[in-house]
N, C-alpha and C positions, 0 to 999 in steps of 0.2 A: 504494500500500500504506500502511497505517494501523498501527502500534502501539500499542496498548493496553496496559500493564501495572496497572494498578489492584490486580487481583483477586490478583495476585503480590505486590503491596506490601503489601498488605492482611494476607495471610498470613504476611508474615516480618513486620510490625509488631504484630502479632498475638502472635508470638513474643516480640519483643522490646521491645514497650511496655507499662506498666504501665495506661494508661492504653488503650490497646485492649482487651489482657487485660479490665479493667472493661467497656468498653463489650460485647466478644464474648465472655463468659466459658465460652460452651458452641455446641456445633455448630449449635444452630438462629439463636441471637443473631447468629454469624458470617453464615451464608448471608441474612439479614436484613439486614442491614445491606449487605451486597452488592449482593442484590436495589434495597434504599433508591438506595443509589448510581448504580446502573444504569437506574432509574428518574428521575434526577434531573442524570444525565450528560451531555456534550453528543457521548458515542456516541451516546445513542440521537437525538438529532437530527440527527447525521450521517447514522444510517441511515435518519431517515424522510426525510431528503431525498434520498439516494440512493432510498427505495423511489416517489420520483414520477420517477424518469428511467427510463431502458428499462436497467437494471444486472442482474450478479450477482454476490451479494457472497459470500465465503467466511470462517467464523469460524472458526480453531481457536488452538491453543496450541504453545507448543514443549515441554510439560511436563504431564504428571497430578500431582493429590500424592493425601495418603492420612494422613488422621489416626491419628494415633499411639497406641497405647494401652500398648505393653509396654516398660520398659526393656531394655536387653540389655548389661553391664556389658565395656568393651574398655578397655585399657591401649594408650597411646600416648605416647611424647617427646613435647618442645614443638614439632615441627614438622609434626603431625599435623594437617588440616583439620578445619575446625571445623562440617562439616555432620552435620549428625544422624542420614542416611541411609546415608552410606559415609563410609570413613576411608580415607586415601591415607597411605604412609610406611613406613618401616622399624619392623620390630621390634614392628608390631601384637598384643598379646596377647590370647587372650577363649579361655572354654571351650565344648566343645559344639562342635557341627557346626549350630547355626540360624542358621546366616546363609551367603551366599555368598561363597566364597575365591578370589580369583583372584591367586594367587601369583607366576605367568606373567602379567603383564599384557601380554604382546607377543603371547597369544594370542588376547586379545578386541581386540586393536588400539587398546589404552589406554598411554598415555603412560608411560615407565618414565625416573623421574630418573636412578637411579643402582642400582646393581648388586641391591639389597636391596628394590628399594620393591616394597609389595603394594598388594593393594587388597581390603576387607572391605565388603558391602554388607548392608546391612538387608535382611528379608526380611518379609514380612504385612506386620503393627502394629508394627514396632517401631521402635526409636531407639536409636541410642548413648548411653551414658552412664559418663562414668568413675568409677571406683570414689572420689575425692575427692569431699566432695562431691554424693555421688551422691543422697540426699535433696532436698537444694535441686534441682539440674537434673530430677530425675523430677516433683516438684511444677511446674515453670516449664514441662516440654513436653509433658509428658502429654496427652492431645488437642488436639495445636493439628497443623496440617496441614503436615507435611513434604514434599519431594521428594530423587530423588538415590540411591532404593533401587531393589529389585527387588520390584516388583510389579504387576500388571494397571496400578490404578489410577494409577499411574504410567508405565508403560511404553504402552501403547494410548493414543493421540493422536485426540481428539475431534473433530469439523469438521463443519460445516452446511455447504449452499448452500443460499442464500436468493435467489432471481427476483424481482424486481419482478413486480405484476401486469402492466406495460405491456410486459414482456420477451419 
C-alpha cells in the first residue's frame, strides 16, 4: 500500500499560504496545478511501472471536500476546533436550522468529552465563520476546498480499479 497525500496538502496550503493563495487563486488554477503535479510526480511513474507487471491497483481517498462558497456565522469558546466544516465543544451558538445538530453525539457514535459537548456540521457550500473578524476569514476561505461537513461531495468516497493490460 502507497500513500499519497499531495492533493490534501495542497488544499489546506491553499488555505493557508499566501503564496498558494497567489499561485491557485481560483478553482480552475487549483485543479491545474494539481493536474501539473501529477503529471510531473513520481506517482505517476510508480504507476506506469506497476502498469508493465501483471497488477491491480486501487485509487481512492479517505475524504471528498467541496468548495466553499457561503459563510454561516457560529459562536464558540476558545476550545472550539478550528475546522471550517464542523465545530466540536460546548456552548456552540449560531441561528437558523442550516446546518446539522447533533446534540447527542453518542447517537451518531461521535466522541463526547464531557457532559455539554455538541457537534454543529456544515451543510452545501458553506463554512464557519465567527462573528470577530468575520470579514477577514470570509475573504481568506471563501472558495478554497474544505472537508469535515455534511455533504455528497464529501461524504461519497471515490475509487478506480485500474488492470494492467498484462493482468
Amino acid at each position: 500500500m502507497i500513500v499519497y497525500n499531495f492533493v490534501d496538502m495542497l488544499s489546506h496550503a491553499r488555505t493557508d499560504m499566501a503564496m498558494v493563495r497567489e499561485l491557485a487563486p481560483d478553482e480552475a488554477a487549483y485543479r491545474s496545478i494539481t493536474k501539473s503535479w501529477f503529471a510531473h510526480s513520481p506517482l505517476l511513474d510508480i504507476l506506469r511501472k506497476i502498469s508493465d507487471k501483471k497488477a491491480k491497483v486501487i485509487i481512492t481517498t479517505d475524504h471528498g471536500t467541496i468548495r466553499v462558497k457561503r459563510p454561516f456565522k457560529i459562536i464558540g469558546d476558545r476550545s472550539v476546533n478550528s475546522n471550517l466544516r464542523y465545530k466540536q465543544g460546548k456552548n456552540l451558538g449560531f441561528e437558523g436550522d442550516k446546518v446539522f445538530e447533533a446534540a447527542k453525539p453518542e447517537r451518531f457514535f461521535l466522541p463526547k468529552t464531557n457532559v455539554s459537548t455538541a457537534y454543529v456540521f456544515a451543510i452545501e457550500d458553506q463554512f464557519f465563520a465567527y462573528p470577530n473578524n468575520y470579514n477577514y476569514y470570509v475573504n481568506l476561505y471563501k472558495d478554497t476546498f474544505q472537508h469535515g461537513g455534511v455533504s455528497l461531495e464529501e461524504m461519497i468516497i471515490p475509487f478506480i480499479l485500474l488492470s494492467s493490460k498484462n493482468a
